[in-house]
C-alpha positions as a Markdown table, in Angstrom:
| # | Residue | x | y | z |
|---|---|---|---|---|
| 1 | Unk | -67.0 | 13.2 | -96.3 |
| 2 | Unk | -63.8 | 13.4 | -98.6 |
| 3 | Unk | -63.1 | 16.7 | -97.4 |
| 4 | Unk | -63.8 | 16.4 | -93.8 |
| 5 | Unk | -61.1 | 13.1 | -94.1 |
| 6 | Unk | -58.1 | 15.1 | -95.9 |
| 7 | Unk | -58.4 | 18.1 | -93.5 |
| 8 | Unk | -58.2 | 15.8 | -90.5 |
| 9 | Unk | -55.0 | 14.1 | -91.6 |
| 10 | Unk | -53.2 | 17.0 | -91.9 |
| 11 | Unk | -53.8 | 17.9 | -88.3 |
| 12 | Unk | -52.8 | 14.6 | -87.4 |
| 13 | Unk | -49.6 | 15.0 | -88.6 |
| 14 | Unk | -48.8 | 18.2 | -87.4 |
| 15 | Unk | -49.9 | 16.9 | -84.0 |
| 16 | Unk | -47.5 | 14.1 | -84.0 |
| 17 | Unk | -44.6 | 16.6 | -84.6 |
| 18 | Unk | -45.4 | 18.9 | -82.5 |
| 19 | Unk | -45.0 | 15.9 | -79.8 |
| 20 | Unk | -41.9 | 14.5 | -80.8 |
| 21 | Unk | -40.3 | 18.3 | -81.0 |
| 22 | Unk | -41.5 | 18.2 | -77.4 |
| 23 | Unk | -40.3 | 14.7 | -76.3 |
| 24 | Unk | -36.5 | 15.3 | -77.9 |
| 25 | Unk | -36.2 | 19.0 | -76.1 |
| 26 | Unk | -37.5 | 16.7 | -72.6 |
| 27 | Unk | -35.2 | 13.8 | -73.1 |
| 28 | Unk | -32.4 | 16.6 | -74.2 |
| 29 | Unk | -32.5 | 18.6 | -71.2 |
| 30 | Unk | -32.9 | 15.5 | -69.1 |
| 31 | Unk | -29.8 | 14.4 | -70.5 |
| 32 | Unk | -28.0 | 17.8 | -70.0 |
| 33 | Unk | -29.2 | 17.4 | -66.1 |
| 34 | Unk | -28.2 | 14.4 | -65.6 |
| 35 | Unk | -24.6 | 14.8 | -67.3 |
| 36 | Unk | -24.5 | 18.1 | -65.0 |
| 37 | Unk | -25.6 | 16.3 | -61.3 |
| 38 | Unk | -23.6 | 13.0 | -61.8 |
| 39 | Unk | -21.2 | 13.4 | -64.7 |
| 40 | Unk | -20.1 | 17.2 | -65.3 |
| 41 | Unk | -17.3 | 19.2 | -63.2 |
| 42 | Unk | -20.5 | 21.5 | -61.0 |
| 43 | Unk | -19.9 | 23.3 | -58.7 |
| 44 | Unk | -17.0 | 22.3 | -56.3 |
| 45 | Unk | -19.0 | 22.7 | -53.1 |
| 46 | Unk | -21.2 | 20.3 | -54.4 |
| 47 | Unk | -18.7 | 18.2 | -54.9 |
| 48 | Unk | -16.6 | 18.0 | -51.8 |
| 49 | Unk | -16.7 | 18.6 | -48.2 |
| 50 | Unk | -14.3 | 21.9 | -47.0 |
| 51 | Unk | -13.4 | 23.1 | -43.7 |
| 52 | Unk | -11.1 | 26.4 | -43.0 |
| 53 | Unk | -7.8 | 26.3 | -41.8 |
| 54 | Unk | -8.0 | 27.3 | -37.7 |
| 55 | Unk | -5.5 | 28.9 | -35.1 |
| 56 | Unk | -5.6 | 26.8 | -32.4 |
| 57 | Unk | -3.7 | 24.2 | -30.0 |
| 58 | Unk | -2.6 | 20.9 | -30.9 |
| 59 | Unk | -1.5 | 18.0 | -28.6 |
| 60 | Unk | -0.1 | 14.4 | -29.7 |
| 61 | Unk | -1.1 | 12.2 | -26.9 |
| 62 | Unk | -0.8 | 8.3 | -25.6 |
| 63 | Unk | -4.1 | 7.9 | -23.5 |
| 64 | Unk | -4.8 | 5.3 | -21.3 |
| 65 | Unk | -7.4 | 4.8 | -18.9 |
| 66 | Unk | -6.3 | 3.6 | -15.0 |
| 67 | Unk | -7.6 | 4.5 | -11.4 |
| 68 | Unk | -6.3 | 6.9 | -8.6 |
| 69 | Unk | -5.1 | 6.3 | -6.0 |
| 70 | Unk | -3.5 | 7.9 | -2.3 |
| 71 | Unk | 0.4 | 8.1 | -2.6 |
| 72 | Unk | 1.1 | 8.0 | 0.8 |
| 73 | Unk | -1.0 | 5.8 | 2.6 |
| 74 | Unk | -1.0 | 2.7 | 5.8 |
| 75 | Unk | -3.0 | -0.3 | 6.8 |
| 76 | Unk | -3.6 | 0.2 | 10.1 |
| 77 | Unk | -3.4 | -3.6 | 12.5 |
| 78 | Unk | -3.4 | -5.2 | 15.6 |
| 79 | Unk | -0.3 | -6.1 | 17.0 |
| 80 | Unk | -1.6 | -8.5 | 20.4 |
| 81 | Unk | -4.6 | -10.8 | 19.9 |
| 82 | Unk | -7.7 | -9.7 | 21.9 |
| 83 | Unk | -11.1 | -8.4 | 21.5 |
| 84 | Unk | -11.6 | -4.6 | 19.7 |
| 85 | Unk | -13.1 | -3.0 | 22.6 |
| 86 | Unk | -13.4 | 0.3 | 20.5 |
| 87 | Unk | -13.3 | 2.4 | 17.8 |
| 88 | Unk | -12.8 | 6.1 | 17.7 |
| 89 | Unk | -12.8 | 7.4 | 14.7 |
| 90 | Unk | -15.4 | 6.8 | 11.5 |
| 91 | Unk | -15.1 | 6.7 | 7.4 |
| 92 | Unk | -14.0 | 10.1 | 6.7 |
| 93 | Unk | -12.4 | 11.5 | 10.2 |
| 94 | Unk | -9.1 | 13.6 | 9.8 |
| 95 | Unk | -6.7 | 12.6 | 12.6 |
| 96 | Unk | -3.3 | 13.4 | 13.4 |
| 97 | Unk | 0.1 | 11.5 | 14.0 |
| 98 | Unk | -0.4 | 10.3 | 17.5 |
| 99 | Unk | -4.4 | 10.4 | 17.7 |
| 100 | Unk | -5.7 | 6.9 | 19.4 |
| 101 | Unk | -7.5 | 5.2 | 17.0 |
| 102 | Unk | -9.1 | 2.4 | 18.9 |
| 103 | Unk | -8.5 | -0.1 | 21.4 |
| 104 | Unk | -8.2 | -3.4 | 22.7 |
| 105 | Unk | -9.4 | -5.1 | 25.6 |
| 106 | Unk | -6.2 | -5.3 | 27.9 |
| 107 | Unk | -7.7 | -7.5 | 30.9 |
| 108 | Unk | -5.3 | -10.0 | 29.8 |
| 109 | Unk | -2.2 | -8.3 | 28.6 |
| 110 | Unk | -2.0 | -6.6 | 31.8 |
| 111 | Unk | -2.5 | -9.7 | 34.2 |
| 112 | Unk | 0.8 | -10.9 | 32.3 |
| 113 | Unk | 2.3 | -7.8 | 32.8 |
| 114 | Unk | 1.6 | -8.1 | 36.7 |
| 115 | Unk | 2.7 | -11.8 | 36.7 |
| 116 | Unk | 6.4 | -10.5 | 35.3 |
| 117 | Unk | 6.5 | -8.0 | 37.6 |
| 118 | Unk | 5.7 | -10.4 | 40.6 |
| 119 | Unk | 8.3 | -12.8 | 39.0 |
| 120 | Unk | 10.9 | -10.4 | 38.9 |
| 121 | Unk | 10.6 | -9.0 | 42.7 |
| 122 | Unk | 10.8 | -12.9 | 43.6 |
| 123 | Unk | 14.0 | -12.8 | 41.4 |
| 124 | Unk | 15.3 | -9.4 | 43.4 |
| 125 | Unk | 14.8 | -10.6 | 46.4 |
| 126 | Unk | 16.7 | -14.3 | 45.9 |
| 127 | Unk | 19.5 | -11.7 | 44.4 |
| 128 | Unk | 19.5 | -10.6 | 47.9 |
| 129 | Unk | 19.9 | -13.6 | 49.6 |
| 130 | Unk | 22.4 | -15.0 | 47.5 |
| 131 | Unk | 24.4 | -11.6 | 48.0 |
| 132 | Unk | 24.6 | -12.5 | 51.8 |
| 133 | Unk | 25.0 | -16.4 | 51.2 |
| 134 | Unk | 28.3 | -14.6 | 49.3 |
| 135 | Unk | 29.3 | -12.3 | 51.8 |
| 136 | Unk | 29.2 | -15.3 | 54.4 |
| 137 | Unk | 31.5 | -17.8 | 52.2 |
| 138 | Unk | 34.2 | -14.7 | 51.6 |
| 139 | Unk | 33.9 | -14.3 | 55.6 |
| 140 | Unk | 34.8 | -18.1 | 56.5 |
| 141 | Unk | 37.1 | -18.6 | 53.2 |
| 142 | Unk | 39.4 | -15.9 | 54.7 |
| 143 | Unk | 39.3 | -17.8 | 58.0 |
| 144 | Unk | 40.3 | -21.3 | 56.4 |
| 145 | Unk | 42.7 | -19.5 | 54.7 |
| 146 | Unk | 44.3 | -17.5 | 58.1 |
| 147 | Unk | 44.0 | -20.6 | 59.9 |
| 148 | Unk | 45.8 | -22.5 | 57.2 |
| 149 | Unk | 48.5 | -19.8 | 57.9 |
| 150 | Unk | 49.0 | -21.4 | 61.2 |
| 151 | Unk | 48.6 | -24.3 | 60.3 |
| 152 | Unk | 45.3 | -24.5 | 62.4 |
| 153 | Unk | 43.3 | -26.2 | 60.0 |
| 154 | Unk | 43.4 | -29.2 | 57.5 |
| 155 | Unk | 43.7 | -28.8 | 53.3 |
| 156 | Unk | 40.6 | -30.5 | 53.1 |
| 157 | Unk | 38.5 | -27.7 | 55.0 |
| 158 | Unk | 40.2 | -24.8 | 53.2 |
| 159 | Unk | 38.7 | -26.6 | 50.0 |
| 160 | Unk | 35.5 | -26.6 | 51.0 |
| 161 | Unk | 35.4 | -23.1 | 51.7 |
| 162 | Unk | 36.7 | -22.5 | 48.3 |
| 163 | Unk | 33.9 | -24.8 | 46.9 |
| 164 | Unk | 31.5 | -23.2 | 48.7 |
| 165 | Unk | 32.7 | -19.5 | 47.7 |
| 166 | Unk | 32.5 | -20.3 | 44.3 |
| 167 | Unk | 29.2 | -21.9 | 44.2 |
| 168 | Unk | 28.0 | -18.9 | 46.1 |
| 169 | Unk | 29.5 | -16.8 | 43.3 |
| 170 | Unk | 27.7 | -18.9 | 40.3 |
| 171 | Unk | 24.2 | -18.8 | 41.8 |
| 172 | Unk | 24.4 | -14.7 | 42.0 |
| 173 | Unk | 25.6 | -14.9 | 38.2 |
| 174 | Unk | 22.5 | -17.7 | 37.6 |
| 175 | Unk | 20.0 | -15.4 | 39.0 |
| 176 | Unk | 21.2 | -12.3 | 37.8 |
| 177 | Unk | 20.6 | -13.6 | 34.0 |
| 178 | Unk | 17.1 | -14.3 | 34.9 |
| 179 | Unk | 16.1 | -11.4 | 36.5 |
| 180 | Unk | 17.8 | -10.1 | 33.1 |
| 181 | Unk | 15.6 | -12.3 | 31.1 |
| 182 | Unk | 12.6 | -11.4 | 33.5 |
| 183 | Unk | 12.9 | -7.5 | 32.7 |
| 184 | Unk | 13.6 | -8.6 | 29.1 |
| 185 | Unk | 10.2 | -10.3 | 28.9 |
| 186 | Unk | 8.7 | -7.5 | 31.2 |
| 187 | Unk | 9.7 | -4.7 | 28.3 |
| 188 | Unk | 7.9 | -7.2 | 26.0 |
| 189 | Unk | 4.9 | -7.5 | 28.0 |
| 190 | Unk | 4.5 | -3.6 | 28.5 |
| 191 | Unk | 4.8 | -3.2 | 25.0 |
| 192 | Unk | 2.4 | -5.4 | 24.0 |
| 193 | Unk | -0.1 | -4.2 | 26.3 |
| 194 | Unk | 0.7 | -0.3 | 24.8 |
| 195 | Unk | -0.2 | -2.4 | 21.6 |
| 196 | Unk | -4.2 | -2.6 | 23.0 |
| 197 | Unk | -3.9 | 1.1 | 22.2 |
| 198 | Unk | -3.5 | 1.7 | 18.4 |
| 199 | Unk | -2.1 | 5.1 | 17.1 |
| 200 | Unk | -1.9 | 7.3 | 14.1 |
| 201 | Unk | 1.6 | 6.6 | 12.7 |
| 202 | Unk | 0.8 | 9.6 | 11.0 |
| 203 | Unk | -1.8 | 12.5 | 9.7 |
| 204 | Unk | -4.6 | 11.8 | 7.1 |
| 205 | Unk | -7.8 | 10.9 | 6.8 |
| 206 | Unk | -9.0 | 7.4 | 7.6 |
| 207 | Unk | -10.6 | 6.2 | 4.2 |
| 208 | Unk | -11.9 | 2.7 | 5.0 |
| 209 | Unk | -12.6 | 0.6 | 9.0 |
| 210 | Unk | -12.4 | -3.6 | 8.1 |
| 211 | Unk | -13.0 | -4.1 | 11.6 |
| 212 | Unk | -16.2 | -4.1 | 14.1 |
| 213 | Unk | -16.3 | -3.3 | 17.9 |
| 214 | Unk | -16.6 | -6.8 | 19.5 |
| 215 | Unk | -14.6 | -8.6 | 17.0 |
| 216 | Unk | -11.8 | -10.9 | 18.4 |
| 217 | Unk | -8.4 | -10.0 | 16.5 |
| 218 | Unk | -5.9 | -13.0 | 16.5 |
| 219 | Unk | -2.6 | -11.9 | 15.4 |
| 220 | Unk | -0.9 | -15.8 | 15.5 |
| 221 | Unk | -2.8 | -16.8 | 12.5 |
| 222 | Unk | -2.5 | -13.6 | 10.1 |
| 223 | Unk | -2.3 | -9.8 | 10.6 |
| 224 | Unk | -5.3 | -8.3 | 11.3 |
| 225 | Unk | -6.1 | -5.0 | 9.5 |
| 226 | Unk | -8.5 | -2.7 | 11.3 |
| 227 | Unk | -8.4 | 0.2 | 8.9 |
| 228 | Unk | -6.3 | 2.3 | 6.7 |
| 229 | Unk | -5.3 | 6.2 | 6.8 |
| 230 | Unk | -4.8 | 7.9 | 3.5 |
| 231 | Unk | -3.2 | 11.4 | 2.9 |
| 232 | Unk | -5.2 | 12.4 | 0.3 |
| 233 | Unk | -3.4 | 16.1 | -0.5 |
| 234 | Unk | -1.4 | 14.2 | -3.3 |
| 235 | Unk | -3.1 | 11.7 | -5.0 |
| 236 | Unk | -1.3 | 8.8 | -7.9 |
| 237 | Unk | -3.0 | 8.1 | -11.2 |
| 238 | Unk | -1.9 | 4.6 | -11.7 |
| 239 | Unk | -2.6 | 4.0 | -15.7 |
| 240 | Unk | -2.1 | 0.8 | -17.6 |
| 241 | Unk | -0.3 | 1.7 | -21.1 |
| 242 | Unk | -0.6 | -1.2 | -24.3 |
| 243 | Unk | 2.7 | -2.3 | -25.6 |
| 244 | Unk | 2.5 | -0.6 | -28.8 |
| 245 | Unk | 2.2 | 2.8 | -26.8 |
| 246 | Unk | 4.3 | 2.5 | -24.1 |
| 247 | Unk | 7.8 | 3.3 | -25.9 |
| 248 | Unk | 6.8 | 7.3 | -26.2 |
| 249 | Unk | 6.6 | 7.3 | -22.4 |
| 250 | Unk | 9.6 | 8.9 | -20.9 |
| 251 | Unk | 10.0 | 9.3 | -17.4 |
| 252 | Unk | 9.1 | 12.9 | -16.7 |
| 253 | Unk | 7.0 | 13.9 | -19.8 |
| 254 | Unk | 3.4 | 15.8 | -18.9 |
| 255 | Unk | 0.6 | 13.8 | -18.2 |
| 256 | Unk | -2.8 | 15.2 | -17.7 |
| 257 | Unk | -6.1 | 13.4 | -16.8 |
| 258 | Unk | -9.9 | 14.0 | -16.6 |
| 259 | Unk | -12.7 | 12.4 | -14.6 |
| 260 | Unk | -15.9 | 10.9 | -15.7 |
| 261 | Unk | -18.0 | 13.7 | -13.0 |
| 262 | Unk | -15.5 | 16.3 | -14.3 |
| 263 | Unk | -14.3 | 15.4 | -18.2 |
| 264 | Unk | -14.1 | 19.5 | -18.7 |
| 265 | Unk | -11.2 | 19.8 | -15.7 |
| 266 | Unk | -7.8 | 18.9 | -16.2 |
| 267 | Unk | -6.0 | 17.7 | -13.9 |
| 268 | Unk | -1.5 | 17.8 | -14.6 |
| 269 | Unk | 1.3 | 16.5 | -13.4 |
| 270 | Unk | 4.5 | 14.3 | -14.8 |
| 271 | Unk | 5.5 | 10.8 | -15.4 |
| 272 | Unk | 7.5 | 9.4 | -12.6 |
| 273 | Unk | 7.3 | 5.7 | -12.8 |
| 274 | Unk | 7.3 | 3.6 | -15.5 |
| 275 | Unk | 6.9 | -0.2 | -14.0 |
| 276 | Unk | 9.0 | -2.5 | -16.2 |
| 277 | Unk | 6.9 | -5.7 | -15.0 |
| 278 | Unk | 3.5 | -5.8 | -17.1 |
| 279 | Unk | 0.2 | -7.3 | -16.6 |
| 280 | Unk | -1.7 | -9.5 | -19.0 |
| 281 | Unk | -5.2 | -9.3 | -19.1 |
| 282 | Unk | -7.1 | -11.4 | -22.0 |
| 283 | Unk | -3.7 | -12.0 | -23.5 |
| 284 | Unk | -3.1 | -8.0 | -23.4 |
| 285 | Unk | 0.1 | -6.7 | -22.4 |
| 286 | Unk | -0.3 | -3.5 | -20.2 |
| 287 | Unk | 2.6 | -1.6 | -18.4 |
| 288 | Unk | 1.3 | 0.5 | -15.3 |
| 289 | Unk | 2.6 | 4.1 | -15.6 |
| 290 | Unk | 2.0 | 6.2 | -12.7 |
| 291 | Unk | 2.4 | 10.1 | -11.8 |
| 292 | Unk | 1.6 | 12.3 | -8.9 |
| 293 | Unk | -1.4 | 15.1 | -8.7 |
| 294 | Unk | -2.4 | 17.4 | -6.0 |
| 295 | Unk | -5.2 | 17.5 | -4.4 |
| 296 | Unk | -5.6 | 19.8 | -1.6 |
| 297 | Unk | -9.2 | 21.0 | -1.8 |
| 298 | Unk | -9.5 | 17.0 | -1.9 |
| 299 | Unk | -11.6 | 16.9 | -5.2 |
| 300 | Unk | -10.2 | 13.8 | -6.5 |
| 301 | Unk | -11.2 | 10.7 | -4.4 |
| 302 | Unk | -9.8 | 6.7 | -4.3 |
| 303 | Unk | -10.8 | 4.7 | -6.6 |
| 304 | Unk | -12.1 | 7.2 | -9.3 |
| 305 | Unk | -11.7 | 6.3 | -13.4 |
| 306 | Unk | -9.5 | 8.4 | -14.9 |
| 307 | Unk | -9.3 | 8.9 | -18.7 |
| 308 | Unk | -5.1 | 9.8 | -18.7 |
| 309 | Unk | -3.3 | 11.6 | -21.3 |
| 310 | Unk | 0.4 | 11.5 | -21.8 |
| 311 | Unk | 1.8 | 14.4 | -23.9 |
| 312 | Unk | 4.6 | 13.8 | -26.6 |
| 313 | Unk | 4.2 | 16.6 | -27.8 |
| 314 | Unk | 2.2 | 20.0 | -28.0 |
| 315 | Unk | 1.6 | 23.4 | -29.9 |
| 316 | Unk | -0.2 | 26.6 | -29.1 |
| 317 | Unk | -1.6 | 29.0 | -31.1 |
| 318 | Unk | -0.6 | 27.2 | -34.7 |
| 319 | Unk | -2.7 | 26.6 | -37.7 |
| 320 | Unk | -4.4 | 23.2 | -37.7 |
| 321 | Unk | -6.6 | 21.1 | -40.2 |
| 322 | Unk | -8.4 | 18.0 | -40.3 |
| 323 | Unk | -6.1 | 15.3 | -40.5 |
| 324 | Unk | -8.6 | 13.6 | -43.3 |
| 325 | Unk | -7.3 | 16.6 | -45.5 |
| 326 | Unk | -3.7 | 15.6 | -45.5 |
| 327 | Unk | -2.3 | 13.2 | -48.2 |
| 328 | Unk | 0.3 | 11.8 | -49.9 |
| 329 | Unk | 3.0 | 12.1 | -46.7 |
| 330 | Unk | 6.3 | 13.1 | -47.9 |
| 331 | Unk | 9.8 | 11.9 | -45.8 |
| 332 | Unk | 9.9 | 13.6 | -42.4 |
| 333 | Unk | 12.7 | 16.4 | -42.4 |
| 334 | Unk | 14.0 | 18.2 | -39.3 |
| 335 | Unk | 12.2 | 20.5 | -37.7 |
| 336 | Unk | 12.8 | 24.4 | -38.5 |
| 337 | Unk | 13.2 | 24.7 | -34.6 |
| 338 | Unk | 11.9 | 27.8 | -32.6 |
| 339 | Unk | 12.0 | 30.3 | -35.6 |
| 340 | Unk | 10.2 | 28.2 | -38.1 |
| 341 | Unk | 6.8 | 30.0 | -38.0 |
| 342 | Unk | 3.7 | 28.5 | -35.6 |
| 343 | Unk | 6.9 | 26.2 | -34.0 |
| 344 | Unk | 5.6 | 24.1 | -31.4 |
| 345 | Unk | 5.2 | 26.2 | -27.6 |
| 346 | Unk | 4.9 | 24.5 | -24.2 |
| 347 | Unk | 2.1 | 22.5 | -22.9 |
| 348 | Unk | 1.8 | 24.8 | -20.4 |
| 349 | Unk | 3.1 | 28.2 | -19.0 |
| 350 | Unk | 3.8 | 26.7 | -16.0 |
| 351 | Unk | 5.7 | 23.4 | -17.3 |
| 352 | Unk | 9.4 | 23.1 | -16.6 |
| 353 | Unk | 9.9 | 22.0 | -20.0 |
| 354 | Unk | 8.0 | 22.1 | -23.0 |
| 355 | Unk | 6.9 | 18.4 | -24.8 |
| 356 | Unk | 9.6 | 18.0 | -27.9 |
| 357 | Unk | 8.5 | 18.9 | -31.2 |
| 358 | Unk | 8.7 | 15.4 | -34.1 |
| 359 | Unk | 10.6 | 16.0 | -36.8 |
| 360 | Unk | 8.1 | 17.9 | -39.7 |
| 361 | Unk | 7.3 | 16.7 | -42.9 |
| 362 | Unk | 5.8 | 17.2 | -46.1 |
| 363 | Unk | 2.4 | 16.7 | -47.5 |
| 364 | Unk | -0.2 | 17.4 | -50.6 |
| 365 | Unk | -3.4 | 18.9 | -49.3 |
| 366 | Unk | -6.2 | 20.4 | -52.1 |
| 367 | Unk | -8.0 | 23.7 | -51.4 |
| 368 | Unk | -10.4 | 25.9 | -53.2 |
| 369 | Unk | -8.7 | 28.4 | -54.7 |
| 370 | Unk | -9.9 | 32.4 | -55.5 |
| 371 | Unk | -11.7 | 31.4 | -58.9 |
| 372 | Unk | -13.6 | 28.8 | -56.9 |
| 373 | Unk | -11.1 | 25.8 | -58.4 |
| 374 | Unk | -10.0 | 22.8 | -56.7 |
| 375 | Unk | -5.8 | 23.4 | -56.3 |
| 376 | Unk | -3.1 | 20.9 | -54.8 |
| 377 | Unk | -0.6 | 22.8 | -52.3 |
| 378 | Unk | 2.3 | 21.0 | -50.7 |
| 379 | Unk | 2.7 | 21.8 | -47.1 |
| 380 | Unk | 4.5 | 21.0 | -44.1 |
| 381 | Unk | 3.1 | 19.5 | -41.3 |
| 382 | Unk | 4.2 | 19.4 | -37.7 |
| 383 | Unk | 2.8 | 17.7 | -35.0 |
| 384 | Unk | -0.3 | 15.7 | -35.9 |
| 385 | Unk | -2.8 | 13.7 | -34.2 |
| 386 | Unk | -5.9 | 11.0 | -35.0 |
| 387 | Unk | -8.1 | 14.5 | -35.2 |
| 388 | Unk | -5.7 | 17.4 | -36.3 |
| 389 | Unk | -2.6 | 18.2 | -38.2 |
| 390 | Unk | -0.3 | 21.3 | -37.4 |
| 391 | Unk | 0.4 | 23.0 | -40.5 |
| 392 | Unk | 4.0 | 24.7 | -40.4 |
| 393 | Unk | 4.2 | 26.7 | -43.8 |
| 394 | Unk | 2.1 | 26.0 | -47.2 |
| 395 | Unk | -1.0 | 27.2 | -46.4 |
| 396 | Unk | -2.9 | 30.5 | -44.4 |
| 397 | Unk | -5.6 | 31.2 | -41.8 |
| 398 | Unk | -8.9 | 30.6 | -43.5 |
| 399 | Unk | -7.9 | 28.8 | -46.7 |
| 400 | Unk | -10.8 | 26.1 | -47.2 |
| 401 | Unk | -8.9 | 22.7 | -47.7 |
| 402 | Unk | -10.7 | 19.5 | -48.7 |
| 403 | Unk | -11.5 | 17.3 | -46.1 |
| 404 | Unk | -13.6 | 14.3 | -48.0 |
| 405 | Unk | -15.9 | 14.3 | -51.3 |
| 406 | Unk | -19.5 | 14.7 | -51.3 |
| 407 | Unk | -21.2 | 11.2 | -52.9 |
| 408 | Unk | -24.1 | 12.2 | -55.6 |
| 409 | Unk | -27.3 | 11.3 | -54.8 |
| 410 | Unk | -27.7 | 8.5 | -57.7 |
| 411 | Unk | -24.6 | 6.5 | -56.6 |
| 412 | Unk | -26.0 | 6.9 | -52.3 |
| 413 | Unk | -29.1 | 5.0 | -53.9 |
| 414 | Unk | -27.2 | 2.9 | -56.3 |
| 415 | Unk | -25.1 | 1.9 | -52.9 |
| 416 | Unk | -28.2 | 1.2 | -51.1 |
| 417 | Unk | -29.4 | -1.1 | -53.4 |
| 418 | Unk | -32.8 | 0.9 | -52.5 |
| 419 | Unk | -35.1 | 3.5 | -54.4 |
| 420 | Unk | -34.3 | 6.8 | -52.6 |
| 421 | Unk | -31.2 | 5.3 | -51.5 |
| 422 | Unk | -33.2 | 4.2 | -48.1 |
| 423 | Unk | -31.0 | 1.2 | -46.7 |
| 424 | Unk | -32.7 | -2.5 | -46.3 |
| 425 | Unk | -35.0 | -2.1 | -43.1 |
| 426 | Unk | -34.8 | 1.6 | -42.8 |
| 427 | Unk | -38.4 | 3.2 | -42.6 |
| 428 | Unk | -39.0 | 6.0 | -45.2 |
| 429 | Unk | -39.9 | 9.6 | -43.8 |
C-alpha cells in the first residue's frame, strides 16, 4: 500500500505542472491577442477607413427646392356680363393669336346696339330739320334787315329775327353733340358686343378652363376668368432661397435643376431675378430666385417640383477626395489662377462664362504611404463641397487618404452596452 501511495503522488505533481505550464502559455497568448486587436499599432487597414484620390468634377452649389412655372402666360375673361354660350377649345388645345375661344350669348348686347342705332337716325334726322328751321331764319333775318334799310320795318321785328336766328343756330349745335354722344355710346355698344366673342391675345396652349357652358358671367361684381393660355416653349423655375444662402446668388450665375420623374436630366439656364421682398413661412425667411429654361419638346409641365441648384463654382476633370479626409484648414490664399494645375474649368462648354473659382487654401490630410504607414501631407484645396474637396497640388491620382477610423470590435460592444455589441432592442442574427 506504501508504495502504490508514493508512486501516485509523484504523478500528481507532475500533472499539476504540466497544467499550470499550459494555463500561463493560454493566458500569455491571450494577452499578446488582445494587446494586438485593441492595444497594438496592426495593421493600418484595420485601423482606418481609406478611399483613393479620383479625377473627376466638382461643383459648390446653393440648392433650393421651388416650382415651375410658364413665363409668358394670360388669364383669359369676360369683358360684358352674360351667359357663356360656348366653349371651343379643351385642356391641352394649341391655339393661335386670333383663334375664338368661346362665346357669349349676345341677344342682349345686340338689342342695345340696335336701340343706339335707332336713336341716332332719330338724332340725324332732327339734324335735318333744324338745318332747314336755319336756313328759314337766315332767309327772313336778311329781309328784316333790307327792310330795315328802307326803313320798312320796326327795330323790334328786326330783333326778333335775330333771336330767332340764333336760337335756330344753338339747337343745330345742341343736337349735333348728341348725335356725338349717340355714336360715342354706339362705338361702346359694338365693342362690347365684339366682347361676346373672346380671342387669343396670343399663341399657346390653353392649360386650365374655370368656366362652364351655361354659366352666367357678371363682370360688375369682379372679373370673370374663363381660362388661361400658357406658352410653354420657355418655362421659369421660381425657387425659394434661405437667408443664410441667398448672398452667393448673383444675378446671372448657372443654375441647373432636376425633376422628381427625371432626377438623372439636367435641366440649365441662369439667374435672372433675384426678388428683394421675402416670404416667411413658419418664421423662415425665403427669397424667391427665378431663371428661365427651354422647353420646346414641352417636357417640363406647370406646377412640377424642382430640386434647383445654383452654381458658385465648378471644376472639371480635377482630383477630388472625401471632404471627411480634410483637416486642420489652413488660411485661404489666392488662387494660382488658370495655370495652377487641375484650375477650376467651366460648368459647361456651352456656358458664357465659367462659375468663379474661391480663393484655395491649405489643409493636412493622412494617407498610407509605400511601406504601408500612416503619413500627414499638407495640401491645397480648391473648391469644396458638403461631399468632395478639389485637391490643387499635395497629393496624386490614386494615393489612398484617410477618410474616418475603423472602431475595434471591443469598444462597438463596450458602446452598446450589449454582449456582441447588439444595441438595446436589436434582435440577434
Amino acid at each position: 500500500m506504501n508504495t502504490v501511495s508514493g508512486s501516485v503522488r509523484p504523478r500528481r505533481r507532475w500533472l499539476r505542472s504540466v497544467s499550470a505550464v499550459l494555463v500561463l502559455v493560454l493566458l500569455a497568448g491571450g494577452g499578446w491577442f488582445a494587446w494586438a486587436k485593441w492595444l497594438g499599432n496592426g495593421n493600418p487597414a484595420d485601423q482606418y477607413v481609406f478611399a483613393a484620390v479620383q479625377r473627376g468634377d466638382i461643383e459648390d452649389v446653393v440648392t433650393a427646392t421651388g416650382t415651375l412655372q410658364p413665363r409668358d402666360y394670360v388669364d383669359v375673361g369676360a369683358q360684358v356680363s352674360g351667359q357663356l354660350k360656348k366653349i371651343h377649345v379643351e385642356v391641352g388645345s394649341e391655339v393661335k393669336a386670333g383663334d375664338l375661344l368661346a362665346e357669349i350669348d349676345p341677344i342682349v348686347l345686340q338689342s342695345k346696339v340696335d336701340a343706339t342705332r335707332a336713336l341716332l337716325r332719330n338724332q340725324r334726322a332732327q339734324l335735318m330739320e333744324r338745318e332747314s328751321n336755319l336756313l328759314l331764319a337766315e332767309s327772313l333775318h336778311r329781309r328784316q334787315v333790307n327792310l330795315m334799310a328802307e326803313d320798312a320795318t320796326t327795330a323790334e321785328t328786326l330783333q326778333n329775327a335775330e333771336a330767332v336766328l340764333r336760337a335756330a343756330k344753338a339747337q343745330i349745335e345742341a343736337l349735333k353733340a348728341q348725335i356725338d354722344q349717340s355714336e360715342s355710346n354706339l362705338r361702346a355698344d359694338e365693342a362690347n358686343l365684339d366682347y361676346a366673342r373672346i380671342y387669343a391675345p396670343f399663341a399657346g396652349t390653353v392649360v386650365s378652363i374655370t368656366a362652364r357652358t351655361g354659366q352666367t358671367l357678371n363682370t360688375n361684381q369682379s372679373a370673370p376668368i374663363i381660362l388661361r393660355i400658357a406658352d410653354l416653349s420657355t418655362m421659369t423655375v421660381q425657387t425659394q432661397v434661405s437667408e443664410a444662402d441667398v448672398t452667393r446668388l448673383k444675378v446671372g450665375m448657372e443654375a441647373y435643376f432636376t425633376t422628381l420623374g427625371n432626377p438623372n436630366q439636367r435641366w440649365y439656364g441662369r439667374l435672372s431675378q433675384i426678388e428683394p421682398t421675402p416670404t416667411v413661412t413658419n418664421n423662415v425667411v425665403l427669397f424667391n430666385a427665378l431663371f428661365d429654361v427651354p422647353n420646346p419638346d414641352r417636357t417640363l409641365m406647370t406646377q412640377m417640383t424642382a430640386q434647383a441648384f445654383f452654381i458658385a463654382a465648378a471644376a472639371h476633370d480635377v482630383l477630388t477626395v472625401p471632404a471627411s479626409a480634410l483637416a486642420q484648414d489652413g488660411p485661404r490664399r489666392p488662387s494660382a489662377g488658370a495655370s495652377t494645375p487641375g484650375a477650376a474649368k467651366p460648368p459647361r462648354a456651352a456656358a458664357d462664362k465659367p462659375a468663379a473659382a474661391p480663393a484655395a487654401r491649405t489643409a493636412t490630410v493622412k494617407v498610407l504611404d509605400a511601406e504601408g504607414r500612416i503619413a500627414e501631407r499638407r495640401v491645397t484645396v480648391g473648391i469644396g463641397n458638403r461631399v468632395q474637396a478639389q485637391i490643387v497640388d499635395g497629393l496624386e491620382e490614386g494615393t489612398q487618404v484617410v477618410t474616418g477610423q475603423r472602431q475595434p470590435a471591443g469598444q462597438r460592444r463596450a458602446a452598446t452596452g450589449m454582449p456582441g455589441g447588439v444595441p438595446p432592442g436589436v434582435p440577434r442574427r
